[in-house]
N, C-alpha and C positions, 0 to 999 in steps of 0.2 A: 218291365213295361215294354221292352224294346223285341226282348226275345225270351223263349223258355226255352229247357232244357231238349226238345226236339225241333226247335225253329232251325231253319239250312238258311245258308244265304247262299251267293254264289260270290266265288273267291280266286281269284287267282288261275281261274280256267275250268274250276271243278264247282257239285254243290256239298259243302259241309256245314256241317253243325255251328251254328254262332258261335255259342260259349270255347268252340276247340280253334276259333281262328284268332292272328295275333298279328301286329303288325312289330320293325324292329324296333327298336329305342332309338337308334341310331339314325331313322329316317327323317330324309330333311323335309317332309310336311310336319312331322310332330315339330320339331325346331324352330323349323322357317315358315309356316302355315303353305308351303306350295302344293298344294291339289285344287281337283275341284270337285265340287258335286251338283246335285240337281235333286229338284222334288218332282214326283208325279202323283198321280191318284188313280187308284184302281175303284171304280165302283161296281156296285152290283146292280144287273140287268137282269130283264127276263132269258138273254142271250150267254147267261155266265157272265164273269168279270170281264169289263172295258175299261182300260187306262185311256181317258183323256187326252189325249193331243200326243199321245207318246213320242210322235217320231221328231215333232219339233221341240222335245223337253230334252230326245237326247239328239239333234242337230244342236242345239245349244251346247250341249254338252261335252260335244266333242271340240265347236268352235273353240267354247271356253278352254280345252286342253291346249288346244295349238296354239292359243294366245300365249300360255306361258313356258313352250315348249314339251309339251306332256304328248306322248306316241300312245295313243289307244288301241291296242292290235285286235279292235272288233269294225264292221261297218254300224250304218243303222240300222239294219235290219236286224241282226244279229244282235246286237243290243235289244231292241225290242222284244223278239224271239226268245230271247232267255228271261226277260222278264216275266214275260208270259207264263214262263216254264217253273220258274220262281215262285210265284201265286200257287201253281197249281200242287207244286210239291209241298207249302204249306196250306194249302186247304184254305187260301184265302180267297174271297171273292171281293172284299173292301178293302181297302189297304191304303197305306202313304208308304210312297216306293223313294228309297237313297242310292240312288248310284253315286259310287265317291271313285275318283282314280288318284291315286297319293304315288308318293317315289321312294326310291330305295335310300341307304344308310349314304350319305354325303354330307358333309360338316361344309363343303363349298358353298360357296354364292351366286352358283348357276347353276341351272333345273339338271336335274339325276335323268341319268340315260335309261332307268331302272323304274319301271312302272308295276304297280298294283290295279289291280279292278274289283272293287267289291261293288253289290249289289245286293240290299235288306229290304225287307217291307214288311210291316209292322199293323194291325188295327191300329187305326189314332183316328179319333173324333177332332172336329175342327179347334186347331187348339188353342186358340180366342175363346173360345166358350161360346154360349149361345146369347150372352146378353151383351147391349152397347155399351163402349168403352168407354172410360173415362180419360184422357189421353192428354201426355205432357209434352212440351216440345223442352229437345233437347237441349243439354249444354254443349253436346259433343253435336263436331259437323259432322255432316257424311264427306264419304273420300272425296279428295278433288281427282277431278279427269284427269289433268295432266303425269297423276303420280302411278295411277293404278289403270286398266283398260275395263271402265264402266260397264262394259256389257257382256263381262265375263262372271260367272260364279265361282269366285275363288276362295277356299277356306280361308286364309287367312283374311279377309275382308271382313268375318263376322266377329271379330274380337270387336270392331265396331259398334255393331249392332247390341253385341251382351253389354258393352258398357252403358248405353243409352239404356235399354232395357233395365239392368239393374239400377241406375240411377232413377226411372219411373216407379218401379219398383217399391225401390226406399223410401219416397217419397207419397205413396200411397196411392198411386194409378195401375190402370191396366193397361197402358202401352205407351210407346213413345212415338216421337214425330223429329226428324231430323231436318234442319236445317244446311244449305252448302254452305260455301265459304263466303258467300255476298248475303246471307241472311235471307233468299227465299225457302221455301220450304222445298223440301228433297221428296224423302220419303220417309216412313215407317221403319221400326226395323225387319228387314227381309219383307216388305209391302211395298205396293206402292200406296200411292194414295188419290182421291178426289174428293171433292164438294160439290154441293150442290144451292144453284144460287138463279131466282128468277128462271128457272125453266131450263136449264144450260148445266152443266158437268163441268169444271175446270181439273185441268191434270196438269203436273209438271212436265214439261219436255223433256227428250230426250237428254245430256248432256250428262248432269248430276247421279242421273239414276240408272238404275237395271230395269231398261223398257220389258217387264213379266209377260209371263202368259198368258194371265187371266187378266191383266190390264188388256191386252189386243181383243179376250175375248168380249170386254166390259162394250170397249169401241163398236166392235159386231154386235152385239145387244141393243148396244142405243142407238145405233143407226138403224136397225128392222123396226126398232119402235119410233121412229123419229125423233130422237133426242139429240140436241146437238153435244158434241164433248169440244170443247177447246182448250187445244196446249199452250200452255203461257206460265210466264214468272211469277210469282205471286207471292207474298209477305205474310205471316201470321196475323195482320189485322184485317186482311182479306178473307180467311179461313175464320177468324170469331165473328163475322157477320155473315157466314153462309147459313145458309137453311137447314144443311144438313151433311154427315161429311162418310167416308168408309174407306177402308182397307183390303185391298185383294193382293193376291197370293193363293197359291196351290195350298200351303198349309191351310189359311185363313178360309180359303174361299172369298166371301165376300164378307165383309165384319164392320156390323155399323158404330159410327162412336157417339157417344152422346154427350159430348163436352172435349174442348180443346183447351189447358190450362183453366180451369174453371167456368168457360166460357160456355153453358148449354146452348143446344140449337132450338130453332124455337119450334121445328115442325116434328110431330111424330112422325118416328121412322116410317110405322104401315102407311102412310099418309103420303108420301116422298118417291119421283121417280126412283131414286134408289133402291129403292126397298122393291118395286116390278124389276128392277134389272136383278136384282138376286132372286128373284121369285124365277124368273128365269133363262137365270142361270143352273138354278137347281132342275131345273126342269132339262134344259140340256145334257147336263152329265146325268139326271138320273132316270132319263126318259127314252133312253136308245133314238139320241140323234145321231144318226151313225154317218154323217159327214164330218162329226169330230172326233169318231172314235179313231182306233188304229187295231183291227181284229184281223186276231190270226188263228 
């Protein structure tokens, strides 16, 4: 799915062949989950391929390294520039982009002076699917602040997310919804999330969650169309009486759900601000608005 036998990625300085790159056993991200990565999305234009917001997907990026002591020996430009470079040596013009930076062989309990850079991209359709979800809140919280630094992408953060996920899973849904430690709602796994209620958009605050990208872009949307968005705490009994609710993320895009714990909403989605804010949205990444592109 990810690669065939001519897919390159870029590796450690160079481009090679997926299937011939490795990482060691002995690295303390496979061990200790210490790396990080990022999503972005390449789509296609009348202009060739444009990655979305690239340069603040990998300013994140690199934040998120220095958070946990990780040296990235590229700037952003350079990181971008090889992305670019990446698409083109695979002949992609749509794509979901993985920049991952991991460390080297250390069995210590502080970050390895020894860093890796890989960078993949792949065709992947949005991988919510195209229909509203049916979505469980979880058993499992999301991290607390105090333990982990929220607004970093750090691999070992999503062993979280798969537990939740699999437990929605088993249970017969198609995503989940986490709660923090005070029982408001968080987010999604790797989403954020909002509702829709009387006119208004309500979103988690900052604190609990990873403030996304395409949450900032959601706020840009609703404010050109005049919708208000308000940040605030809120309780799962506030979300089974909204209107209407969805999921953004760069994987996701925007992904509407059509039930919280068996709770449907009562408005069709086509019928729902939401549903104009992803109209567009799509229309921005796929319409060469090139105030958010990053072309090189």
């Amino acid at each position: 799915m990810y690669y065939q036998s001519q897919t390159l990625i870029f590796h450690n300085g160079k481009f090679t062949q997926a299937h011939q790159a490795g990482a060691h056993l002995y690295s303390q991200s496979l061990h200790y989950g210490i790396g990080v990565l990022d999503g972005l999305r390449a789509y296609k234009t009348n202009e060739g391929p444009q990655i979305f917001k690239a340069f603040e997907h990998y300013d994140r990026f690199l934040r998120s390294a220095q958070k946990i002591g990780i040296q990235i020996p590229y700037t952003l430009e350079e990181l971008v520039q090889l992305t670019y470079r990446l698409l083109d040596r695979n002949h992609l013009d749509s794509a979901y982009i993985r920049p991952l930076a991991y460390v080297g062989a250390n069995m210590e309990l502080e970050t390895s002076s020894e860093t890796h850079l890989m960078i993949a991209a792949w065709p992947w359709e949005n991988f919510r699917g195209k229909e509203p979800l049916d979505v469980k809140i979880s058993s499992y919280q999301r991290l607390h602040p105090k333990s982990v630094p929220m607004e970093a992408k750090i691999t070992g953060y999503y062993v979280n997310s798969v537990l939740a996920m699999n437990e929605a899973k088993q249970a017969g849904f198609g995503a989940t919804l986490l709660l923090d430690g005070q029982g408001f709602v968080a987010e999604g796994a790797a989403s954020n999330f909002f509702y829709e209620k009387e006119g208004c958009l309500f979103t988690p605050p900052a604190g609990n969650i990873l403030p996304g990208i395409t949450r900032a872009t959601v706020f840009d949307i609703a404010a050109e169309l005049g919708i208000k968005v308000i940040e605030k705490l809120f309780g799962p009994e506030a979300v089974y009486q909204a209107d209407t609710a969805f999921f953004t993320g760069t994987a996701s895009e925007i992904a509407a759900i059509k039930s919280i714990d068996g709770h449907p909403f009562p408005k069709k989605w086509k019928d729902t601000m939401a549903a104009e804010i992803q109209r567009k949205y799509h229309q921005r990444v796929l319409l060469r608005d090139y105030d958010h592109y990053s072309i090189i």
